[in-house]
Each structure stands twice: as C-alpha cells, then as structure tokens.
ZATI-255762 format. One record per residue (C-alpha): residue number from 1; x, z, y. Coordinates in pm, whole numbers, plus 50000, padded with zeros to 5 digits. Layout:
N
PT resi     u     w     v
PT  NUM     X     Z     Y
...
***
This chain:
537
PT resi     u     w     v
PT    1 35697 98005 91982
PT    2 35481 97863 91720
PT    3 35524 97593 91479
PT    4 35339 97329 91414
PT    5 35001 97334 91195
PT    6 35006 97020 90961
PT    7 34732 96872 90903
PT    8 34674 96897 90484
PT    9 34690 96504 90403
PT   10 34959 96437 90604
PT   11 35351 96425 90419
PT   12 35156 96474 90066
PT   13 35204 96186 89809
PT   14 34940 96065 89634
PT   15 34833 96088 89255
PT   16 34885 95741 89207
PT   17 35227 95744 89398
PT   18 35342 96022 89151
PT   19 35254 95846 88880
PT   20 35390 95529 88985
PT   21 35714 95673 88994
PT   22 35721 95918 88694
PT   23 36024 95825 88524
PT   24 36193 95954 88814
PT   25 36002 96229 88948
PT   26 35972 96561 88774
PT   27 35926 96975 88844
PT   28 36205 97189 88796
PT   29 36260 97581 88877
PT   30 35947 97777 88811
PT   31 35926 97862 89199
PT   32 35539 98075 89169
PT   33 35722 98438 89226
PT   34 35870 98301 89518
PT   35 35603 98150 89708
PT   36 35344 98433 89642
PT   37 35630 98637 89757
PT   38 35648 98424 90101
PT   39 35307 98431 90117
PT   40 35305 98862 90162
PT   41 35265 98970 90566
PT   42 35560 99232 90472
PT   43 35797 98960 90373
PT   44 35796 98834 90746
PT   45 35780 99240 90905
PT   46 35598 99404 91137
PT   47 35376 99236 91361
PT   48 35268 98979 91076
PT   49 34885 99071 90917
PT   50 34819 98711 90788
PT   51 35076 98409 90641
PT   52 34985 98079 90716
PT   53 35078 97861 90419
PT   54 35132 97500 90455
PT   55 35228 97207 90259
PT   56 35412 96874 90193
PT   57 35522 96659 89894
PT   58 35866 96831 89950
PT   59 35822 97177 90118
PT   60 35590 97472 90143
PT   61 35544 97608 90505
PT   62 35479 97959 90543
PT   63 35436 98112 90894
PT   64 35418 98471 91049
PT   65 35411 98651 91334
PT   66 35700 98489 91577
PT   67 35878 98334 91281
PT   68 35824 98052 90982
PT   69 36015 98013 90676
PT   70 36042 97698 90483
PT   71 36087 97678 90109
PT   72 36185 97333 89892
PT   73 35981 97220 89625
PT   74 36183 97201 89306
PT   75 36161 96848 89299
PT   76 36298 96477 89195
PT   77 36162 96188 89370
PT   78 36386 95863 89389
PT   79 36510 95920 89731
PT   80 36548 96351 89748
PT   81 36653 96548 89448
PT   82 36549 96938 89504
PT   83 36562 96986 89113
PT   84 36818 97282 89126
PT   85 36910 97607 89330
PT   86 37223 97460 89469
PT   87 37102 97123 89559
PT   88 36779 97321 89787
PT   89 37047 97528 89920
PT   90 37246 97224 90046
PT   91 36935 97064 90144
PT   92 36843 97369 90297
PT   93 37178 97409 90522
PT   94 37121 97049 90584
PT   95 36820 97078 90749
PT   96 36950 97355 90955
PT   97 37282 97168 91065
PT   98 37118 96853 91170
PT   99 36837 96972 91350
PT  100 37039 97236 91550
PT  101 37212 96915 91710
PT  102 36840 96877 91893
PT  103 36677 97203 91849
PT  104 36816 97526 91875
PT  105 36602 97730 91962
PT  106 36362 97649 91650
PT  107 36617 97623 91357
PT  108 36776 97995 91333
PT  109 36962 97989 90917
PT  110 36939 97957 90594
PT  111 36828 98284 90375
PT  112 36845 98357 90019
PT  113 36588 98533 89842
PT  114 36696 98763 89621
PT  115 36588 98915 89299
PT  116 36724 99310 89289
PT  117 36781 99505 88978
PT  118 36383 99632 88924
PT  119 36291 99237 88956
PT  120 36153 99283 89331
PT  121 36236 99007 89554
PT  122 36396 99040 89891
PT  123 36451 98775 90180
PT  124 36831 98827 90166
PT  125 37018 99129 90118
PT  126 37224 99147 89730
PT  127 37077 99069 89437
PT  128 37074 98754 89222
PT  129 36982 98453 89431
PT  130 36625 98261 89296
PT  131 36595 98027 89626
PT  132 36691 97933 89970
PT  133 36461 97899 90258
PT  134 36509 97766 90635
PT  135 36410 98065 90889
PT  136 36252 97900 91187
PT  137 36101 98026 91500
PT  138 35678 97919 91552
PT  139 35589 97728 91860
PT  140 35231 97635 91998
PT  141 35128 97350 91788
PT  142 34941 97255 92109
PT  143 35289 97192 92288
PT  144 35346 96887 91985
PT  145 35365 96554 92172
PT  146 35088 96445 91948
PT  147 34880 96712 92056
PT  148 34904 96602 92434
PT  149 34856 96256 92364
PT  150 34528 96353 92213
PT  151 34475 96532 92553
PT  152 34625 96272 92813
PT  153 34851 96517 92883
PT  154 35183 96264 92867
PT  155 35267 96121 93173
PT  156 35564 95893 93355
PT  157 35785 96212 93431
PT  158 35790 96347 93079
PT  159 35828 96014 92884
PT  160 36146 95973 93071
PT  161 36259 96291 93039
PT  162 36171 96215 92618
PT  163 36403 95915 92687
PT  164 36706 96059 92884
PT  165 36703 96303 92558
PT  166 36684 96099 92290
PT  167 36976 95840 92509
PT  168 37160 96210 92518
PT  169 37150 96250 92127
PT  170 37202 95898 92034
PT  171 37526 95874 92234
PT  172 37695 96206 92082
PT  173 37512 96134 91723
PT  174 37795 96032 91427
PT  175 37857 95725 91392
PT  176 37789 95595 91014
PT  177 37952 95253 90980
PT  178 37844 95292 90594
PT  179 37488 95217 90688
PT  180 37259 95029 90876
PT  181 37290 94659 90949
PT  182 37132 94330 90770
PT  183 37193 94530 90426
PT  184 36964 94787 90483
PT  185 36660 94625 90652
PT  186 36689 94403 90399
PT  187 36684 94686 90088
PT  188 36351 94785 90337
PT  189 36198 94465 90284
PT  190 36167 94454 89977
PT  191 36074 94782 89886
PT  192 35802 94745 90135
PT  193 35699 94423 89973
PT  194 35702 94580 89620
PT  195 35501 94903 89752
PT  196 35216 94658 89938
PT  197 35190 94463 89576
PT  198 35108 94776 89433
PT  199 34893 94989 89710
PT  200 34777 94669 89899
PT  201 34507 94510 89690
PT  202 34150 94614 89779
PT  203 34242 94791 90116
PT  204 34454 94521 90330
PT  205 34425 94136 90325
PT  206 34678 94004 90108
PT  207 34704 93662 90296
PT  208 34811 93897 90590
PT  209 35062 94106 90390
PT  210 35197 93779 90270
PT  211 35271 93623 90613
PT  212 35409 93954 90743
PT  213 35647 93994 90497
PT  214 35741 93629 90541
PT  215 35782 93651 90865
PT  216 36003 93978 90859
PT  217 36230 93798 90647
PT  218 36281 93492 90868
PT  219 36335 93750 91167
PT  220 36590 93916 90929
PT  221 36753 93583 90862
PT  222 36781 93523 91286
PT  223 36923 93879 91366
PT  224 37110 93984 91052
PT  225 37469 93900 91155
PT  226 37338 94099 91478
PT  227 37251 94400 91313
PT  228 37587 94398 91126
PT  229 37769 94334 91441
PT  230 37584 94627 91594
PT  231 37715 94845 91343
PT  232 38026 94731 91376
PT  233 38051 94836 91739
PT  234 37894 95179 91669
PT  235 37513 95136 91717
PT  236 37437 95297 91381
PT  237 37445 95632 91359
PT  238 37352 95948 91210
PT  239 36993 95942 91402
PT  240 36687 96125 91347
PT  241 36526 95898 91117
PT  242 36112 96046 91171
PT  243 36087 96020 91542
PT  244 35748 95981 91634
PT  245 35525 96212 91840
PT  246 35460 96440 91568
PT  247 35855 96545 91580
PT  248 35881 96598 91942
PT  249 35766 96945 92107
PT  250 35761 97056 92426
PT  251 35943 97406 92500
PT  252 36042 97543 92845
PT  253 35933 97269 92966
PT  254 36188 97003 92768
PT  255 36157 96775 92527
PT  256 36266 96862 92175
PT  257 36340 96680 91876
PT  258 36265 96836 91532
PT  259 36243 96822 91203
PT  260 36490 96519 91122
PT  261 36558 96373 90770
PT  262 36817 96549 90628
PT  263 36784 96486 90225
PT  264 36827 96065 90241
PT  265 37120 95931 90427
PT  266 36963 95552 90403
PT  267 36685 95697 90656
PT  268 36898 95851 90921
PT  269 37212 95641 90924
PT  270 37082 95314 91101
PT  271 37055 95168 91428
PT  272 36976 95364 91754
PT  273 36719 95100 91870
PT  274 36555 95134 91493
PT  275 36545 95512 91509
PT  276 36407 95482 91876
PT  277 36157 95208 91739
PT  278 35940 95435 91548
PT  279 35838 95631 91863
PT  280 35786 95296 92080
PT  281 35547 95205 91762
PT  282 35400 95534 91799
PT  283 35291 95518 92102
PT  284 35144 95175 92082
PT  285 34938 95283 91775
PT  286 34773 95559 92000
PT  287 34722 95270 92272
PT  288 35007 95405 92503
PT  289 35205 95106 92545
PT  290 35263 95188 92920
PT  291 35452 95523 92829
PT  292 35611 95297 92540
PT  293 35744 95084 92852
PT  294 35831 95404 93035
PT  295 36048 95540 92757
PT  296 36224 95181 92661
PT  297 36299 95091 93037
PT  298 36447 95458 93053
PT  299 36630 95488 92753
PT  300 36774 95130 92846
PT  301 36890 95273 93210
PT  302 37100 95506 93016
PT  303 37215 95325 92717
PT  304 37292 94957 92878
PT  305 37205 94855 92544
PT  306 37028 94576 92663
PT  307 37127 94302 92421
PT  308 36928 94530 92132
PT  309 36645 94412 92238
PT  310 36709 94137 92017
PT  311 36634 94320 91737
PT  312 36359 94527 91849
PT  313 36072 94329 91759
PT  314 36185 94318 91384
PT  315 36238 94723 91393
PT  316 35914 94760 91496
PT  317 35749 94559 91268
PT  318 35955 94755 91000
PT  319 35803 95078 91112
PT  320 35481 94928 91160
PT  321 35469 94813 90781
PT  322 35640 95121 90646
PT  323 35306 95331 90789
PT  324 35062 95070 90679
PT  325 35193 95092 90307
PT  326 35198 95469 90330
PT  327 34858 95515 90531
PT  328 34703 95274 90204
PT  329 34839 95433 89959
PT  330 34754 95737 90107
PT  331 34346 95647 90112
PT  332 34357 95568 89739
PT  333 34295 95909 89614
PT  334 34186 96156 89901
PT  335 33852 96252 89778
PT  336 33711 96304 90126
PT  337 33565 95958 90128
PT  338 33562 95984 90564
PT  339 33919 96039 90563
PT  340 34047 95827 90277
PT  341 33850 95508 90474
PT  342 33997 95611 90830
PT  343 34387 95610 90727
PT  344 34223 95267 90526
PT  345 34151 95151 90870
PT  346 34487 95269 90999
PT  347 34683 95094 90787
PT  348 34501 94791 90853
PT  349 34576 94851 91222
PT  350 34951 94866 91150
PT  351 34936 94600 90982
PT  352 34820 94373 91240
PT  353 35059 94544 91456
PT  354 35356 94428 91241
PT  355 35227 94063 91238
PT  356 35198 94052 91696
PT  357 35552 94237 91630
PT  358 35676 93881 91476
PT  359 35506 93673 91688
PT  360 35650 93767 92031
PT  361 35510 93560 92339
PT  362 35775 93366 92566
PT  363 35961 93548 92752
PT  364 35935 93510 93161
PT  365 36100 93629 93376
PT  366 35889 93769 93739
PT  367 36030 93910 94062
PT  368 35889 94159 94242
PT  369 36035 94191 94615
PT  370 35929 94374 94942
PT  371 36033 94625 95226
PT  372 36046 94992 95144
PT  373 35729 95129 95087
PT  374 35560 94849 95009
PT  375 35509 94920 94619
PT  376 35716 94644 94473
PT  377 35861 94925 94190
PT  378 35508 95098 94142
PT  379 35418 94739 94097
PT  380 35723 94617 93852
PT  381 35648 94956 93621
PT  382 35249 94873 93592
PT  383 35330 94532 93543
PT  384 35559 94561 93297
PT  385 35386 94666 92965
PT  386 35184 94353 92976
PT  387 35440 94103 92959
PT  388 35643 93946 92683
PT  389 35716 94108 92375
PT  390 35615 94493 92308
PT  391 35625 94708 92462
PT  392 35662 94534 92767
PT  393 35905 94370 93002
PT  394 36260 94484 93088
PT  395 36261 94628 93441
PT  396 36579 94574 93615
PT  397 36598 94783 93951
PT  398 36853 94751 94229
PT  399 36809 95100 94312
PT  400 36899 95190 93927
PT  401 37177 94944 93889
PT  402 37339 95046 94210
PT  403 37404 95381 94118
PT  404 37472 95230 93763
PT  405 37760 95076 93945
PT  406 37865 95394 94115
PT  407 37886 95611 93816
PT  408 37580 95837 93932
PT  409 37243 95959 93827
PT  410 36993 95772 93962
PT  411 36851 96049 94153
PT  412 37201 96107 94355
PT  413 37190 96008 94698
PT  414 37491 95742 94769
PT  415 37646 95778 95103
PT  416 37675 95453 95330
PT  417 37973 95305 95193
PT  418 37771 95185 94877
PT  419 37513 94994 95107
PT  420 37778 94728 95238
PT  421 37723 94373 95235
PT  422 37974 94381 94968
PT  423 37831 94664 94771
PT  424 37475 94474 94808
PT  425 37571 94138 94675
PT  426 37765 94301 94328
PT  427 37432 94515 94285
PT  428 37230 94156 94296
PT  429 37489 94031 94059
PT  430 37457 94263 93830
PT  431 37054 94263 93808
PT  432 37096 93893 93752
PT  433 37350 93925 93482
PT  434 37137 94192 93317
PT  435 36835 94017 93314
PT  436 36954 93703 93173
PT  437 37096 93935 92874
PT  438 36741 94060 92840
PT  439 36579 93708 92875
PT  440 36871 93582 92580
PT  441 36742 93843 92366
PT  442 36410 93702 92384
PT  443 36245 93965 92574
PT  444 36062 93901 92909
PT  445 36209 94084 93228
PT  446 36136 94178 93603
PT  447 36348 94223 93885
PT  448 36279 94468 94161
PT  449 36462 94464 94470
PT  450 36400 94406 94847
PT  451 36450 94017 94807
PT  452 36464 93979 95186
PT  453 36670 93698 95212
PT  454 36539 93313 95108
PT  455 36925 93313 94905
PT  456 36855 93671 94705
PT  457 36516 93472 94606
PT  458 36695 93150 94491
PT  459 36860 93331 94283
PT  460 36679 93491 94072
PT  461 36449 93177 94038
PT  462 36807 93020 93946
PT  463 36825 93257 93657
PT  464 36514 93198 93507
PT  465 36586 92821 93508
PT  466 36932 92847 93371
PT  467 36783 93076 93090
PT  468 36477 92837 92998
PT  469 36155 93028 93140
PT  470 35893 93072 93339
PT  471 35934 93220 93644
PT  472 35686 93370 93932
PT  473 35780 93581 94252
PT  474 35557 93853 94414
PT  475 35606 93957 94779
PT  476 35411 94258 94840
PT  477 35321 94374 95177
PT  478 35142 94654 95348
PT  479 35087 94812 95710
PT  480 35399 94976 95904
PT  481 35221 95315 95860
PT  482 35148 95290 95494
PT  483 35484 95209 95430
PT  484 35634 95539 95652
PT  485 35371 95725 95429
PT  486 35474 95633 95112
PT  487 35842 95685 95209
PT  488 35771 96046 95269
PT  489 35627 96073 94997
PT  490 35849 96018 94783
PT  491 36016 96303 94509
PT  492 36263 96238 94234
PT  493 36269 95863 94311
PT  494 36620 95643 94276
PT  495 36585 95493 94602
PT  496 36767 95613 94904
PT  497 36557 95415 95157
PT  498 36463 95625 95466
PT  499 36221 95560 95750
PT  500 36522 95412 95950
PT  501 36616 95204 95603
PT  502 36268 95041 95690
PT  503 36256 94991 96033
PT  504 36611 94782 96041
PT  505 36411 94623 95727
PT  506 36121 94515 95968
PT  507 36385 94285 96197
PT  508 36499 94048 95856
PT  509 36494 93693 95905
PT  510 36269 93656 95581
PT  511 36225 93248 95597
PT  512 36031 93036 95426
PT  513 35820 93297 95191
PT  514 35726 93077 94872
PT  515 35639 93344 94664
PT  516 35255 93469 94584
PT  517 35176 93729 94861
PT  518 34997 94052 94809
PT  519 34831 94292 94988
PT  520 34964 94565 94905
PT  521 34729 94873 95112
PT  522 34453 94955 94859
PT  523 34509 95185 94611
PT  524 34753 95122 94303
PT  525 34425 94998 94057
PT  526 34369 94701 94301
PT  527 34717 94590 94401
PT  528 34799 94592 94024
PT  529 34500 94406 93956
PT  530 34572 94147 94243
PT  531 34936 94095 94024
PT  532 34779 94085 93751
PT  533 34537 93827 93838
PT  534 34840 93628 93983
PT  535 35041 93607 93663
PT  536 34740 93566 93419
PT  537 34795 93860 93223
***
C-alpha cells in the first residue's frame, strides 16, 4: 500500500498568513537531526533505496518502501500547538487513535526516536527520546478518490458504498454535546469574515463577499435554535472534520476514511450533516453533483436524518467559503504565477458556490410512477440532482422504505407477508410522511413507487398541496418485453419485483392517467431528457 503524494502547495500556509498571525505562531525544538535522519533509506530497512519527503504547514511526510512515517513540526499556530515533545507525542497518539476508528489498515503506532549514548538516532529502541512520529503503511496514491475523479473512475456503486461508510462511522462516532450548534457556526462566521477582509481584496469581489457573508448570517439566524437542538439530540459528534475526496482511499476494494483532524476539537466535534457537507461540496466543485445526489440520498436511507436537510444549505456554504478564503490566500504568494492565478480562480468559484448555497430554489415536489421495469427509479435518481436545492432532490423509494419498515437492508429479499394490502398502504404512508419532512426543510423531493392506483396518485399530489409546492407526476411506460428485460437484469437492486410481480401489474385498473406520460423504450439519455424537458429543468 502506498500513501498518498501531496501535491507541494497544498496544506502549506502562506508567508503572509504566517505573518499575519505572528504573535501567536512560533518554532520550537530544533527538529534538523531528526528529519535528515527520516530522510536515510536505512531508517525505513531493507527494501527502501530512496525516501520520499513531503510536506505541510504542520507535518513532514517521509515515505519508504511499504511504510511512511510522519513527523510534527515543532510548531504554534492559534488552533494546534506542536511546540514541545510531549504535546507532538499526544498529537501524535491522537492521530493514531482517531483514525484507527476508519482506517486500520493504514495507521499502525506511534514511535519514538531515540538518541543512544554515541548521539546516533534510532526509530525506537532505548535511548533518550528527541521526537515522536506516526508509522503508517503507503497506498497507491492512484487509489485516492481524488485521483479517480480526475479519471471518471467514481461511479453510482462506489458513492454509495462511500455513503453506507461514512452513515457507519457517524452513527458509532462520540457524541460531543460541548460542540457544534448555533455557537460554533457562528465563531465560523466571523472568522471567515475577518480572514476575507484581509486575503479578499484584489482577488474576489468584495460586493460578493459582502452579500455572502450577509446572507450566511441570516441563514444562521433561521436555523440556529436547529443546530442547537440537533446537538442536543446527539447529531454532533466527534466526526472527521477534512472529509473531502482527498481523505478517502480506496483499498480492497472499500472505501476508507483517513487522515482526520485530530489537534483542534472545534473542527471535528460538530454536526454529522456539516462533516458530511464538505464532501457533498467536494464533489460539486469537481462538477459531480450527480454522485453528490448519490451519496446524500444514500447516506439519508441509512441515517433517517431527513429533517437535517434544513441545515444543509448553510453547511455548505460554510465549507464553500472556508476554501475560497484559503484557496485566496493561498495565491498571494506562490511564485509560480500559473498556479497562484488558478487557486485565484478557484476561490472565486467557491465563492459563487457559497452565494447559489444561500439562495436555494423552491422546493417541488415530483412523482415518478410506473410498472416494474419501466424506469421510474433510473428516472427519479437522474432526475434528482437537478432539482431544488444542492445537491439535488430527496428521493423517497417504496422499495427503500419498505424494507426501512421491516428492519432490513435494502438488498434483502422480503417474503410475501410484507407485500399485503396492509403492508402496501403503511409503506405509502410513510413515503408521504417522509417527503413532507424533506419538503418542510426546504428541500425539493421525489417519490418513486408504482402509483397504480388513481388514490396512491391523489395522494401524493395531496402532499405537495398541504406543504405549499409545486407538484408534477411522471408515468413512464415501455413495451411488455423491455420491461421482462430490464427485470432480469437487474443486480444489487432494492426491489423484489419479479416477472410474475409484472404481469399481475399489467391487469391494474389504472383510471384516469393525469399525469405527463413518457415513453420510456429508448435508451436512459433520451427518456431522461424527455423528463427533463417535462419539468423545465
């Protein structure tokens, strides 16, 4: 395994930034023996002929052969003090203890390296300690999530598998009722609006800055009791606190989360949905709202946290802002004139992206019914990350919520006692109930299901009246045979529906059809264009 090659501007603060914050920021512990000690093949054993040395504000990398072993800088900043042996040690152990909740197979101890009695230095073993590095295992940098975003590698299946794990970690994470809430987004605010007075000028518009922080405050001033309630009930906890696509590796063929915060509690005790946020911000950045869709709608399935949603626009504004204040500062004094006006550019891009963050369109609410095979969830997931507020619409399934209701994975086949007209009418209820918590939270929605029967389909238009919004139902249709195909087609899918599921399907009553009709045969391009032609969008 291999880890990952940074790239040299990224993590490092600027000249300026140091300087802005001298008073507070110093060099301790003379740390040169060490790191030209690091830097020797022999330190790492046999097998290693050249170290790879990388760097951050706060660390120096150093990898060989199989293995990588990270050193703290000895220093102060305002939010991480490294200044003295014991404080990297902790920080050290830290790092090792939180990431082992996610990963590990990357994070193997903490070492000392020791001085012996002739003044040689030793990566453990007796001797008077001098400093404390993490020993890591390498994996393929080319495995990074960032990496096969770059490449188009990411795709529906592993998004959601990204989602089930970070739903997985969430749920056992701490909780840390000390943080989080109104308080801290607030503390964010302003430090972001202090750091944009003082990077912003000459690189972003001003005017825009202005509005944006305006307008994070008034969203702050809607959802703050929210946010403190949400602590309250356990939604923050001790999270990650750097998830984006950088963070995330895949190894044997999983997901795995890495390298999370471990020397500021303020950045990793918040809310699940703000941790999650940074990754659904991500993705947008790198123009990958659809897998943004894919790992919200999935992480929702697991969580039920639907009523976050609330606050989601605000947390991703937050992260949004965060990187365009860091990305200008950044530019200010990389000498490489190329890359100091591309992260210029990129934080002008987040920027924008936290303004359409705070200005959310209407939710709306759209239905999506059919027989099996006929597309209607193929149809619900591509529609999706074009409606309503990022990334995309709330996709409530029957299929999902039915073995929601029976305690089961969606992928576990349910037996015919869950299919009763009884069992059928609580599934409905409960896809109406969720959606108008998802529509309350200002967020648009869809509902997939069958929506054979004229009642199913006044009621779900009933919902959309009752919660204020615009409402349009899809019917999609296709030939008898390219519905049989599809069905037997179908792998890892929640639905249970069997050619004999669709052939009792074929003798509904389905009345009066007032919904928009679509053809539903061609390929996926042209029936999602047909629905997407329907709506507007």
């Amino acid at each position: 395994m291999f880890i990952r090659v940074l790239r040299k501007e990224e993590g490092i603060v600027t000249a300026r930034l140091q300087r802005a914050v001298s008073e507070t920021v110093g060099t301790y512990d003379d740390q040169d023996q060490v790191i030209v000690f690091l830097a020797r093949p022999e330190t790492f054993g046999l097998g290693t002929r050249t170290v790879e040395r990388l760097e951050t504000h706060i660390s120096l990398i150093f990898l060989g052969a199989g293995r990588a072993l990270k050193l703290k800088r000895a220093v102060k900043f305002p939010y991480l003090d490294f200044s003295t042996l014991e404080k990297r040690r902790a920080a050290c152990e830290a790092e090792f203890s939180i990431n082992r909740r996610t990963a590990p197979g990357i994070y193997r101890g903490v070492l000392p390296v020791t001085r012996d009695g002739k003044g040689n230095l030793h990566l453990g073993g007796d001797g008077e300690v001098v400093d404390w590095v993490v020993d890591m295992n390498r994996f393929d940098q080319e495995a990074l999530f960032d990496r096969l975003a770059q490449e188009g590698s990411l795709n529906r299946a592993n998004m959601g598998e990204l989602a089930e794990v970070i739903a997985r970690f969430h749920h056992y994470a701490d909780p840390r009722p000390e943080g989080g809430g109104r308080k801290l987004i607030s503390s964010i605010l302003r430090s972001n609006a202090d750091t944009f007075v003082q990077f912003g000028p000459g690189i972003l518009d001003m005017d825009k800055v202005q509005a944006m922080t305006a307008a994070s405050e008034r969203a702050l001033d809607q959802v703050g009791l929210f946010l403190d309630q949400r602590r309250d009930q356990g939604r923050v906890r001790r999270c990650h606190g750097d998830l984006h696509l950088r963070n995330i590796v895949m190894l044997e063929g999983l997901p795995v989360l890495f390298d999370a915060i471990e020397f500021n509690n303020d950045f990793t005790a918040i809310d699940v949905l703000y941790d999650l946020a940074f990754l659904l911000m991500d993705l947008d950045h790198r123009n990958l709202r659809r897998l943004a869709n894919i790992v919200l709608n999935q992480y929702l399935d697991v969580t039920r946290d639907i009523a976050g949603l609330k606050a989601l626009p605000l947390f991703q504004a937050v992260r949004a802002s965060i990187r365009s204040h860091v990305d200008a500062s950044s530019s200010i004094n990389i000498s490489d004139r190329a890359a100091a006006e591309r992260l210029a550019d990129e934080a002008r891009d987040y920027l924008d992206m936290a303004i359409d963050y705070l200005n959310p369109p209407a939710p709306r609410l759209i239905a999506v019914g059919g027989l099996s095979g006929s597309g209607k969830s193929r149809m619900a997931r591509e529609l999706a990350p074009y409606l309503g507020a990022a990334p995309g619409a709330r996709v409530v399934r029957t299929d999902v919520m039915r073995k929601h209701l029976a305690g089961v994975n969606p992928l576990v086949r349910l037996g015919p006692e869950n299919y009763t007209p009884e069992m059928s009418e609580k599934t409905y209820h409960a896809v109406y109930d969720e959606i108008r918590t998802a529509l309350d939270a200002g967020h648009s929605a869809i509902a997939d299901a069958v929506f054979a029967r004229p009642e199913e389909r006044q009621a779900i238009e009933a919902v959309a009246k009752e919660s204020g919004v615009s409402f349009h139902g899809l019917w999609l249709e296709s030939p008898l045979e390219i519905m049989e195909e599809r069905i037997s087609r179908r792998a890892s899918n929640a639905s249970d529906a069997t050619k004999d599921v669709l052939y009792k399907q074929l003798d509904y009553d389905l009345g009066e059809m007032t919904w928009s009709r679509v053809d539903s045969s061609e390929s996926r391009e042209t029936t999602l264009r047909k629905g997407t032609e329907i709506l507007g969008i």
